[in-house]
PASEFI-421082 format. One record per atom (N, C-alpha, C, O): residue number from 0; residue in one letter; x, y negated, z. Coordinates in steps of 0.001 Angstrom, whole numbers, plus 524288, in hexadecimal, padded with zeros to 5 digits. Last residue first. Example, Ala and Ser with C-alpha at 12.3 -4.5 7.8 and 13.67 -1.06 7.14 Angstrom:
BEGIN
   n res  east north    up
   1   s 83232 808CA 81BA8
   1   s 83566 80424 81BE4
   1   s 83264 7FFE2 81EBE
   1   s 83461 7FB8E 81F67
   0   a 83386 8163A 81E78
   0   a 8300C 81194 81E78
   0   a 83390 80CE4 81E78
   0   a 8379C 80CF7 82111
//
This chain:
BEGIN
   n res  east north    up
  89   x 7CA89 82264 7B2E9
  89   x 7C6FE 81FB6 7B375
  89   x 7C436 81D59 7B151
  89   x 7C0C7 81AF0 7B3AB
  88   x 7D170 82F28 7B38A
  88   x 7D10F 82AB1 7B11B
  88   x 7CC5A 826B5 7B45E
  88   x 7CAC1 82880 7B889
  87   x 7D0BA 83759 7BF7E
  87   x 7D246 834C9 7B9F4
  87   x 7D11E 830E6 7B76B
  87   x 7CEBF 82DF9 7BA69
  86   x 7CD47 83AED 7C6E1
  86   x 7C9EB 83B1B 7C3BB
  86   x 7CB9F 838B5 7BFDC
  86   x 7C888 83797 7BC59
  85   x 7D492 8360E 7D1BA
  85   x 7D418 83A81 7D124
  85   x 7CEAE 83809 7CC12
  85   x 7CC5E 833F9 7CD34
  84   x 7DE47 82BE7 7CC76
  84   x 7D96F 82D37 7CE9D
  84   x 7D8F3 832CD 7CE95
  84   x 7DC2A 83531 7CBEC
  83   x 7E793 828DE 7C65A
  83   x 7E86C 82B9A 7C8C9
  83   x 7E463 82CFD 7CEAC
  83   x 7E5E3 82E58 7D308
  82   x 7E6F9 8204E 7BF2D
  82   x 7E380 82351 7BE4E
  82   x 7E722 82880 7C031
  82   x 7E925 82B91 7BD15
  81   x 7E979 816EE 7C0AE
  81   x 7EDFD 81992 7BF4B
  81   x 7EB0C 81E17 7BEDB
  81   x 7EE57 8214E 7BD75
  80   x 7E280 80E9E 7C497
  80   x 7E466 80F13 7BD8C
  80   x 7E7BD 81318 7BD72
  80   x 7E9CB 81347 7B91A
  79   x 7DF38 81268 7CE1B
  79   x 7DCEC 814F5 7CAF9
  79   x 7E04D 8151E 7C4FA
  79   x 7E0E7 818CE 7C1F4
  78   x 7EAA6 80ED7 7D572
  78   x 7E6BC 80EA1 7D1EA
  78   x 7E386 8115A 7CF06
  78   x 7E667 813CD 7CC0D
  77   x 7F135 81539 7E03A
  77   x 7F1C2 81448 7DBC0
  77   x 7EC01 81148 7D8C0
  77   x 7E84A 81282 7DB8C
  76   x 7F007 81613 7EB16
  76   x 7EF67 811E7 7E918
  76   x 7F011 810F5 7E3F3
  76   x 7EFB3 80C6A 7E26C
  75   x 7F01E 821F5 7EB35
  75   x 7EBB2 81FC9 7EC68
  75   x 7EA4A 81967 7EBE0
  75   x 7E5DC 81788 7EC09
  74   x 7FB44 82446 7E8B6
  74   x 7F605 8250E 7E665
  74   x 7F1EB 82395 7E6F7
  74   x 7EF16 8239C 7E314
  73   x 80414 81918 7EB4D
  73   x 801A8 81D04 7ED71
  73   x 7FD56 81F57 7EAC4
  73   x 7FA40 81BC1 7E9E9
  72   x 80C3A 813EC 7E26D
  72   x 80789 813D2 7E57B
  72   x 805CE 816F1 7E6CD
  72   x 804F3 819D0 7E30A
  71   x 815DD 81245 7DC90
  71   x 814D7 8160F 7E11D
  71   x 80FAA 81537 7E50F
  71   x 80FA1 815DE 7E9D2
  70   x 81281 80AA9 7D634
  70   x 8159F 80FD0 7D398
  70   x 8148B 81539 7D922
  70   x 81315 819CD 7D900
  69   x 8143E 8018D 7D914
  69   x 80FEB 80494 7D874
  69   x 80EB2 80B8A 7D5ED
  69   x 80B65 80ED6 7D4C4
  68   x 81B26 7FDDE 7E40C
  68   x 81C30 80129 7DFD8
  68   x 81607 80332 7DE84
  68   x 81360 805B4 7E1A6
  67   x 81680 7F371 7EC3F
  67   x 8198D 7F8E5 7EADC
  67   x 81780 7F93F 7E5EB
  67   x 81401 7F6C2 7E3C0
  66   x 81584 7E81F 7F185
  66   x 81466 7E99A 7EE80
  66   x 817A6 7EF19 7EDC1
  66   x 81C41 7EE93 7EF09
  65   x 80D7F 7E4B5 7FE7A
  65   x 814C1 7E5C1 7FD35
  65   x 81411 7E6D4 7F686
  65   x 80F65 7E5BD 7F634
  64   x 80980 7DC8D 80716
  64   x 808A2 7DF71 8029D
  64   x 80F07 7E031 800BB
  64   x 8131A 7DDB1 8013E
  63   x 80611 7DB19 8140E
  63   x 80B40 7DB25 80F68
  63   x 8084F 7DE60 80AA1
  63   x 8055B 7E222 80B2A
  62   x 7FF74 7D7F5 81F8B
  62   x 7FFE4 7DB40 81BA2
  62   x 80240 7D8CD 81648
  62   x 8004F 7D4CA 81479
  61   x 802C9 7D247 8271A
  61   x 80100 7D5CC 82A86
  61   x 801C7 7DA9B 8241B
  61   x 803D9 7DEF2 8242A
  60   x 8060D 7C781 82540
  60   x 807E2 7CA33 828AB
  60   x 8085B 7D089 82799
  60   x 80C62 7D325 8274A
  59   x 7FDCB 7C3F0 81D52
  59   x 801DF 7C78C 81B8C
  59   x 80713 7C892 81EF9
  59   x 80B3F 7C9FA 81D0B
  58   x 7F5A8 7C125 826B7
  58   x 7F40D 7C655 82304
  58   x 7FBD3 7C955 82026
  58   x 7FDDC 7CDAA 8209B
  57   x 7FD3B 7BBCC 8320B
  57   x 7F997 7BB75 82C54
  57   x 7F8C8 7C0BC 8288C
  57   x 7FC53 7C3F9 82841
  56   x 7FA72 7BB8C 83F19
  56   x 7FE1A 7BDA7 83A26
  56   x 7FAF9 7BB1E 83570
  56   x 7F6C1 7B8D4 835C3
  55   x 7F69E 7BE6F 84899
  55   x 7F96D 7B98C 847F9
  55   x 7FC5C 7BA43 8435F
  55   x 8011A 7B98B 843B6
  54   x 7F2FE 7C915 84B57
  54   x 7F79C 7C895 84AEC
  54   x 7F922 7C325 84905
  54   x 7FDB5 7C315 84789
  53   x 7E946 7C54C 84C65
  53   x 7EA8D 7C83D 84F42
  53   x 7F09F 7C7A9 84F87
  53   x 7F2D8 7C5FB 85372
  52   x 7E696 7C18D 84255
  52   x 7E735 7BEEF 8471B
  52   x 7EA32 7C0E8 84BF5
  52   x 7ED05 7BE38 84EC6
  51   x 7E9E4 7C956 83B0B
  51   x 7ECF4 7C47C 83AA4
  51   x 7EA33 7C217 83EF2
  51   x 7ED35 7BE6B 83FB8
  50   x 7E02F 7D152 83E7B
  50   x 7E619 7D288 83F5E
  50   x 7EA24 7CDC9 83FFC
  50   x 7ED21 7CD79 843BD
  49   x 7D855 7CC3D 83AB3
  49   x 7D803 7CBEB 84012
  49   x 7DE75 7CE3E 8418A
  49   x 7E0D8 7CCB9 8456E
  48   x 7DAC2 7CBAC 82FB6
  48   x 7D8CB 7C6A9 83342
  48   x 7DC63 7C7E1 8376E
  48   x 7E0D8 7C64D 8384E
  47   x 7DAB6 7D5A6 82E68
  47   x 7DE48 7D407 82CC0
  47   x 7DE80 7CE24 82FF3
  47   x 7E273 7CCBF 83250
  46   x 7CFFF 7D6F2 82F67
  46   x 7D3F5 7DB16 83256
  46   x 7D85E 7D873 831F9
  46   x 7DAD3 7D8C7 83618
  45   x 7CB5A 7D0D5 828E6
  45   x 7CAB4 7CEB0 82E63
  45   x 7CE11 7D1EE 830BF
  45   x 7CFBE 7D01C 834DF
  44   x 7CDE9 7D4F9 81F33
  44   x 7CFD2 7D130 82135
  44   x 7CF94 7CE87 82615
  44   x 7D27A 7CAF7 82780
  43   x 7D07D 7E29F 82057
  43   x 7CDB9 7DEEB 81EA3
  43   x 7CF4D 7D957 8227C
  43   x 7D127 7D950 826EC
  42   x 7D9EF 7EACB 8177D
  42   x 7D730 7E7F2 81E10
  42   x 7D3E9 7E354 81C54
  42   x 7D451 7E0DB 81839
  41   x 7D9DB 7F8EE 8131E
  41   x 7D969 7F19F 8128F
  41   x 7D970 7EE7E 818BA
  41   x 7D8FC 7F059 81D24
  40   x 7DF5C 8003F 815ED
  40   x 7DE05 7FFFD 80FD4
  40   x 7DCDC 7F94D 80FC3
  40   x 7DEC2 7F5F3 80CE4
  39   x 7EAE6 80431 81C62
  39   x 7E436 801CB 81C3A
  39   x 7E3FD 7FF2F 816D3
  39   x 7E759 7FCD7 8144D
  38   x 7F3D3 8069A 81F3D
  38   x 7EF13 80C52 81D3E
  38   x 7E983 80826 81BEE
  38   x 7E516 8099E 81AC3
  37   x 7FBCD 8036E 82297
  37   x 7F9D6 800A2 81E54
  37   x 7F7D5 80709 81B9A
  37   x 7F95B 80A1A 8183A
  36   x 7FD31 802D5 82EF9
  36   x 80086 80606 82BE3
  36   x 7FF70 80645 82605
  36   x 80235 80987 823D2
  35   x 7F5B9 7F979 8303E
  35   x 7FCB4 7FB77 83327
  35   x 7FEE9 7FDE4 82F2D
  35   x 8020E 7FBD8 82C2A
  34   x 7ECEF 7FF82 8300B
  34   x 7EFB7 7FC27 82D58
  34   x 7F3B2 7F847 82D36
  34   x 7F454 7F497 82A31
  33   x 7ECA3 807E8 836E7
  33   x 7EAB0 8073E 8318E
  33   x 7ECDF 803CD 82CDD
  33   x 7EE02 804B5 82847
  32   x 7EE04 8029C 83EFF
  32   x 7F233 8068C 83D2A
  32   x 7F106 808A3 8396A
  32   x 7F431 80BCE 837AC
  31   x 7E579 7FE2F 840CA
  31   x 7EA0B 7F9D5 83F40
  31   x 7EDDE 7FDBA 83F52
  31   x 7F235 7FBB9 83FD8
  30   x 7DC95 8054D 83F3A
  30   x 7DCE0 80150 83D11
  30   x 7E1B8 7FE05 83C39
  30   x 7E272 7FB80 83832
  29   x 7E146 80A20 84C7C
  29   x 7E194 80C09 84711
  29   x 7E198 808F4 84289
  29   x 7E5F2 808C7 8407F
  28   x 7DFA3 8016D 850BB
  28   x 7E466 80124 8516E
  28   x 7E57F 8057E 84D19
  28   x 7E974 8053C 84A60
  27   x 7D490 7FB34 84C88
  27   x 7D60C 7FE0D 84EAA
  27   x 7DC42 80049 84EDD
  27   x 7DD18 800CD 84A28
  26   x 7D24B 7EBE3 84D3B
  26   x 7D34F 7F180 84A2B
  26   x 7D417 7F6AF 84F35
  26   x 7D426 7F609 853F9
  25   x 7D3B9 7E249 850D2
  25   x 7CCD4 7E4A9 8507E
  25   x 7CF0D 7E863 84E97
  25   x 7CB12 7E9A1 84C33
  24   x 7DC50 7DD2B 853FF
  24   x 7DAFF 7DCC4 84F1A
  24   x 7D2FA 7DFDD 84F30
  24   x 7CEDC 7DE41 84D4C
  23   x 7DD30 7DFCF 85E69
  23   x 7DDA8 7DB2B 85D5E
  23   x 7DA3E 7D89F 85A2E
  23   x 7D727 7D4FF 85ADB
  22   x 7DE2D 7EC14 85D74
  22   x 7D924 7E8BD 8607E
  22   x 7DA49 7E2F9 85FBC
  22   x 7D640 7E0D3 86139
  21   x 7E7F5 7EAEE 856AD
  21   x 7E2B5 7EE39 85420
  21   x 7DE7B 7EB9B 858CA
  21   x 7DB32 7E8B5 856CE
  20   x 7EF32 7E6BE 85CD5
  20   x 7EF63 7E3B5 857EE
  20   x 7E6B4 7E595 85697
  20   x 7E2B6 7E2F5 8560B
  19   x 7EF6C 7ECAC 86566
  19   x 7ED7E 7E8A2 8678A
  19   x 7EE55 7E6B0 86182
  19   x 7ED84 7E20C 86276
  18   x 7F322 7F5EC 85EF6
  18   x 7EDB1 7F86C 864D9
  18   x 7EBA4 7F267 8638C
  18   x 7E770 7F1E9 86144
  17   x 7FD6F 7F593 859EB
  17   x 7F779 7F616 85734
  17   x 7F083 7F40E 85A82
  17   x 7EC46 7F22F 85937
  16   x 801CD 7EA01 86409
  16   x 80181 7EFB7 86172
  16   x 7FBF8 7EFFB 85D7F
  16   x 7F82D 7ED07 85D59
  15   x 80A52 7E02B 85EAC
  15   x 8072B 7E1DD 86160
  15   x 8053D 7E578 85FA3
  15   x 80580 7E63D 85AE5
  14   x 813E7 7DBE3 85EE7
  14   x 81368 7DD1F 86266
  14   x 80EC1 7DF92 864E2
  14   x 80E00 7E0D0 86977
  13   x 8140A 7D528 85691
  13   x 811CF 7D30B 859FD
  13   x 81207 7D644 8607C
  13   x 810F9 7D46C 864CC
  12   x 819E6 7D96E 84F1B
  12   x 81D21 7D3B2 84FB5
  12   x 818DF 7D2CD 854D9
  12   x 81A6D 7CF41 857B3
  11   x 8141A 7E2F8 84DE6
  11   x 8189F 7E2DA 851C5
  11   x 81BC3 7DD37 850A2
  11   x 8207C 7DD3D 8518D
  10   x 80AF9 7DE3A 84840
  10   x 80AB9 7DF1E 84E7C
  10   x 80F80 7E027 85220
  10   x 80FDD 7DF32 856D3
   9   x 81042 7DC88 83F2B
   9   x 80D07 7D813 84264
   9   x 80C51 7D9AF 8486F
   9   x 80D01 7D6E3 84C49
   8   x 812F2 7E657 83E05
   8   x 816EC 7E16C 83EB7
   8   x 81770 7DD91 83F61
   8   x 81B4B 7DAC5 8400C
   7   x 80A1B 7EBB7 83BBE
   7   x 80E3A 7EE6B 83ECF
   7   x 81140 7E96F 83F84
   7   x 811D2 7E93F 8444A
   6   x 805E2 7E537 83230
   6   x 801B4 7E4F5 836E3
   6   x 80664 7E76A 83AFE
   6   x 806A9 7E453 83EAA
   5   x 8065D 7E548 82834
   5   x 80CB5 7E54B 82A9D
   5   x 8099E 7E464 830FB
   5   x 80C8F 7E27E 83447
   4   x 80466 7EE42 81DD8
   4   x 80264 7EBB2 82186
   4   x 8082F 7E996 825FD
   4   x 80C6F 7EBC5 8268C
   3   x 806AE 7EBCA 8100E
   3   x 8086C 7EE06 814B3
   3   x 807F9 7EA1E 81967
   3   x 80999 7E59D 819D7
   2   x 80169 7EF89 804D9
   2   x 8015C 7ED45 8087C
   2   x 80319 7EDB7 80DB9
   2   x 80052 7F0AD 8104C
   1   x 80347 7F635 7FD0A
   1   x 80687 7F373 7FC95
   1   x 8058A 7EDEC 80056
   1   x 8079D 7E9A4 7FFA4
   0   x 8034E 80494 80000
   0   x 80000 80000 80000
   0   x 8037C 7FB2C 80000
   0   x 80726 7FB95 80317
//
């Protein structure tokens, strides 16, 4: 994914754990090891809100876009145009 969450390096410049970031934020401490470890498919913007207060930060604190090799994309992010669907053509 060519987004990388950096939420681990906001809290250790703060010192503070998942337990007290996740009741801060309204999440569950699962929820922010969700997306900690960049398994989460989206966030929505009040999640994202309530995190940059919390942490006194701004959005591209917290998440980087990086660009990679498209060449090595994982299967499941590939495109349909490469017509590597199960049922073939389209």
């Amino acid at each position: 994914m060519p987004i990388i969450v950096r939420i681990d390096v906001e809290l250790a410049r703060r010192k503070m754990s998942v337990g007290e970031f996740a009741e801060q934020v309204g999440l569950t401490p699962a929820n922010v090891s969700v997306l900690k470890n960049g398994r989460a498919k989206a966030v929505r913007f009040s999640t994202l809100d309530a995190m940059c207060r919390v942490l006194e930060c701004q959005p591209g604190d917290l998440l980087e876009w990086v660009e990679y090799d498209t060449g090595a994309l994982p299967y499941h992010e590939k495109s349909d145009d490469d017509n590597t669907h199960a049922g073939g053509d389209r």
